[in-house]
C-alpha positions in Angstrom: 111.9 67.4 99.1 112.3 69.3 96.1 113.1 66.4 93.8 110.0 64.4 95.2 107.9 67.4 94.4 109.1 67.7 91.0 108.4 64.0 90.7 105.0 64.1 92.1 104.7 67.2 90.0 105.6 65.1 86.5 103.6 61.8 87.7 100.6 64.2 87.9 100.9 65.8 84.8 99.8 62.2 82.9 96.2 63.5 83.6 97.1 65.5 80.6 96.3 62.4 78.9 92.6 62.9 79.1 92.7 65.8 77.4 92.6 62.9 74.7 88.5 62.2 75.0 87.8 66.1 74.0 89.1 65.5 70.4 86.7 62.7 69.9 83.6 63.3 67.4 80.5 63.2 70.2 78.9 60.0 68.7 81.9 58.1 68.9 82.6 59.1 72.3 78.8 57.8 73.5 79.6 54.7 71.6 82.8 53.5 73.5 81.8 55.6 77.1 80.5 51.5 78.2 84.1 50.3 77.4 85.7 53.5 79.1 83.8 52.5 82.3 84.3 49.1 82.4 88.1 49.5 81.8 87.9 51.8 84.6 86.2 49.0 86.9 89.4 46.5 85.8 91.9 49.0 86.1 90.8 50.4 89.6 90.3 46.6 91.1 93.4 45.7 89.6 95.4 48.5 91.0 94.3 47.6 94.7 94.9 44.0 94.5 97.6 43.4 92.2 99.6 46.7 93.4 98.4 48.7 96.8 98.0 45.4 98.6 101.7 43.9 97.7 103.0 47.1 98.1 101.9 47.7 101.1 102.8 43.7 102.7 106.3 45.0 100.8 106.3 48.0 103.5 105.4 45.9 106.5 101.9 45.8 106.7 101.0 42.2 108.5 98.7 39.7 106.7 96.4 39.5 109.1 95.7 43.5 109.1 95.3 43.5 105.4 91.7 42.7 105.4 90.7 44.9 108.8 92.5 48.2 106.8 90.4 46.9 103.4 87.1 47.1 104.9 88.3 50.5 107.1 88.6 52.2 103.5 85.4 50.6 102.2 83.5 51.5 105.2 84.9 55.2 104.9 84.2 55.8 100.8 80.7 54.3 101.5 80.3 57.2 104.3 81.3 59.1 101.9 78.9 58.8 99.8 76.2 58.1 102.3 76.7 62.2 102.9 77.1 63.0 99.2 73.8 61.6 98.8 71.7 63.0 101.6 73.3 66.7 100.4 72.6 65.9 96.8 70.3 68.2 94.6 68.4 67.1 91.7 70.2 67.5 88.7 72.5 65.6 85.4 75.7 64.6 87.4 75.9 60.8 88.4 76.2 60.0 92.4 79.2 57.6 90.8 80.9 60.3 89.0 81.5 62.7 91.9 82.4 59.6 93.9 84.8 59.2 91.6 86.4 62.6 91.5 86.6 61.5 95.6 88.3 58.1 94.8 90.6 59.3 92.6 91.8 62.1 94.7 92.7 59.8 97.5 94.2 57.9 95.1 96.8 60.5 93.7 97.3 61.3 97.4 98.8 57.9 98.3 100.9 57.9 95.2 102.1 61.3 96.0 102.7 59.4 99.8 104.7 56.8 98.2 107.1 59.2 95.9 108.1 60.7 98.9 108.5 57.7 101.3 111.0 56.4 98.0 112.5 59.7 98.5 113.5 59.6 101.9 115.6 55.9 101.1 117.0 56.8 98.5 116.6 59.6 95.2 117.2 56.8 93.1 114.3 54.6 94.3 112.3 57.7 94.2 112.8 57.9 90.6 111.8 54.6 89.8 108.9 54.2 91.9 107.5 57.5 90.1 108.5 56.2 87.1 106.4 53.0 88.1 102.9 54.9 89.2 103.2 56.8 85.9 102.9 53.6 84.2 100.2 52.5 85.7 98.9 55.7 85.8 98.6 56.9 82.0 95.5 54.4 81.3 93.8 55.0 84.2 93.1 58.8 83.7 91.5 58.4 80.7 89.3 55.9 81.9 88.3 58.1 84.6 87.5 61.3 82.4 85.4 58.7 80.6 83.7 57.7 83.8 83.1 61.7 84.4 81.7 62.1 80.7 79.4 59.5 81.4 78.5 60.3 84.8 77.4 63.9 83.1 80.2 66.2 83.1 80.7 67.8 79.9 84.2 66.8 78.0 86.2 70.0 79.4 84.8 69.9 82.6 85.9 66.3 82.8 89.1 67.1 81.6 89.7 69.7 84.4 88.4 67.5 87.5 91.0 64.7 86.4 93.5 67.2 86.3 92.4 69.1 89.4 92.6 65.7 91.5 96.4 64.9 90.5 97.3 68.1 92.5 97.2 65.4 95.3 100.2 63.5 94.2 102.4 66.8 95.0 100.7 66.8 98.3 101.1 63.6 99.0 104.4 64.1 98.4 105.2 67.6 100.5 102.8 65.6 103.7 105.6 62.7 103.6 108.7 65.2 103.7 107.8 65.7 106.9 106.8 62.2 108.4 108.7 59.3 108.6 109.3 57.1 105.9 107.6 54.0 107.2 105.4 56.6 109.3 101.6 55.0 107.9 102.9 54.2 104.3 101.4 50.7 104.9 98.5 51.4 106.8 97.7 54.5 103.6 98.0 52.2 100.9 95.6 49.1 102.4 93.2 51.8 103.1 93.0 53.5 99.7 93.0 49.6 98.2 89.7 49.5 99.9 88.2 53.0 98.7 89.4 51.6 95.2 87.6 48.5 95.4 84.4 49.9 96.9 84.9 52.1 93.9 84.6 49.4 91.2 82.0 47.1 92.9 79.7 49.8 94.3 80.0 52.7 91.7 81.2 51.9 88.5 80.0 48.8 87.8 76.3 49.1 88.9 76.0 52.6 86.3 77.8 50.6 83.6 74.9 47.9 83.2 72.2 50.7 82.8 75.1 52.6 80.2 75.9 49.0 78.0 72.4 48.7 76.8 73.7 48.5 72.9 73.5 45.0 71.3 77.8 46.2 70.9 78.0 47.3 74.2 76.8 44.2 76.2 80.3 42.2 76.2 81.9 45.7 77.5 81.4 44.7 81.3 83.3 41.6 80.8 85.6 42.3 78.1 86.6 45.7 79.6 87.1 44.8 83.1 89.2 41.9 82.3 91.2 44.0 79.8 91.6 46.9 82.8 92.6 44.0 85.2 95.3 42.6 82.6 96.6 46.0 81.7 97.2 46.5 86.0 98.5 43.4 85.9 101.1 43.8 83.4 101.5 47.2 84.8 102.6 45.5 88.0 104.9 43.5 86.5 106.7 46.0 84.8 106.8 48.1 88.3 108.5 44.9 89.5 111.0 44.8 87.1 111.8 48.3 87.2 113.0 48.6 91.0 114.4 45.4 91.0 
């Protein structure tokens, strides 16, 4: 357990990356906020297709579950929100940006899940698999503290939420120590693909079209999702090759 924590611990500490949007001047931070949320879009749809899903068919989860557990996590985040927007007040913060701060959370929990499944095989494994989720993990925290800028948080607030929700990885990681390895590894990770994609396709992308109103910033839904699904993509691959 205590070398899972500690790499829970270091996987969550890429959120420092953020910290990178608070040294931008403020008008060219509002100028690429369209690409950072359409990168986000590709990076988050991406991640549950081209990773979470084959990961978790990997762990044992059967085909014809995949789409049942999918629409489970979709169903859920939508409830989610459903509450977060009958409790809402009036005020600057996006519905999308504290969805987000819920998303990613869940997110860093599963990862957190799957360091200490690795774990339990093998400390070797566990090393690489962490090493693999950081990988895909440095782009997509600055994406999402550019989803919380534009969604209204200030910069430092932003920062602190995307650092606050990788305190789930450690959990994730101190919840499996005690469970089985195989305990609902599969079932987790086909359920948090679906909160991801609900994420992209009901959140993010609807704000970015009101956001990419700029003559610059209307091939950023496009050109940014594509780049986000790429960069997962390659991400993948490089996860592959690394526990192989």
């Amino acid at each position: 357990m205590p070398w899972s924590l500690l790499a829970a611990t270091l996987v969550a500490s890429v959120a420092l990356t953020a910290r990178l949007l608070v040294w931008l001047p403020p008008p060219q931070l509002i100028r690429i906020l369209p690409w950072l949320q359409s990168l986000a879009a590709g990076l988050l749809m991406g991640d549950a297709l081209l990773h979470m899903v084959p990961d978790a068919l990997a762990q044992g989860e059967s085909i014809g579950r995949v789409g049942p557990h999918i629409l489970m996590g979709m169903l859920a985040l939508f409830t989610v929100e459903c509450v977060l927007r009958a409790l809402r007040t009036p005020g600057t913060t996006a519905t999308f940006a504290h969805m987000n701060i819920v998303g990613d959370a869940l997110h860093h929990l599963v990862d957190g899940v799957v360091i200490g499944a690795s774990f339990t095989v093998n400390p070797a494994v566990g090393w690489l698999v962490a090493l693999a989720i950081m990988l895909h993990e440095l782009p997509r925290e600055v994406s999402n503290a550019g989803v919380l800028i534009a969604g209204g948080y200030d910069r430092d607030a932003a920062f602190i939420l995307t650092f606050a929700t990788c305190g789930a990885t450690p959990f994730g990681a101190l919840l499996m120590a005690g469970l089985a390895p195989a305990a609902f590894l599969a079932e987790s990770l086909v359920l948090a693909a679906g909160t991801t994609l609900y994420l992209a396709c009901g959140d993010l992308i609807p704000a970015l079209w009101a956001n990419a109103t700029k003559s610059r910033q209307r091939l950023a839904p496009a050109l940014g999702v594509s780049a986000g699904v790429i960069l997962m993509w390659i991400a993948a691959l490089l996860e592959r090759a690394v526990l192989k």
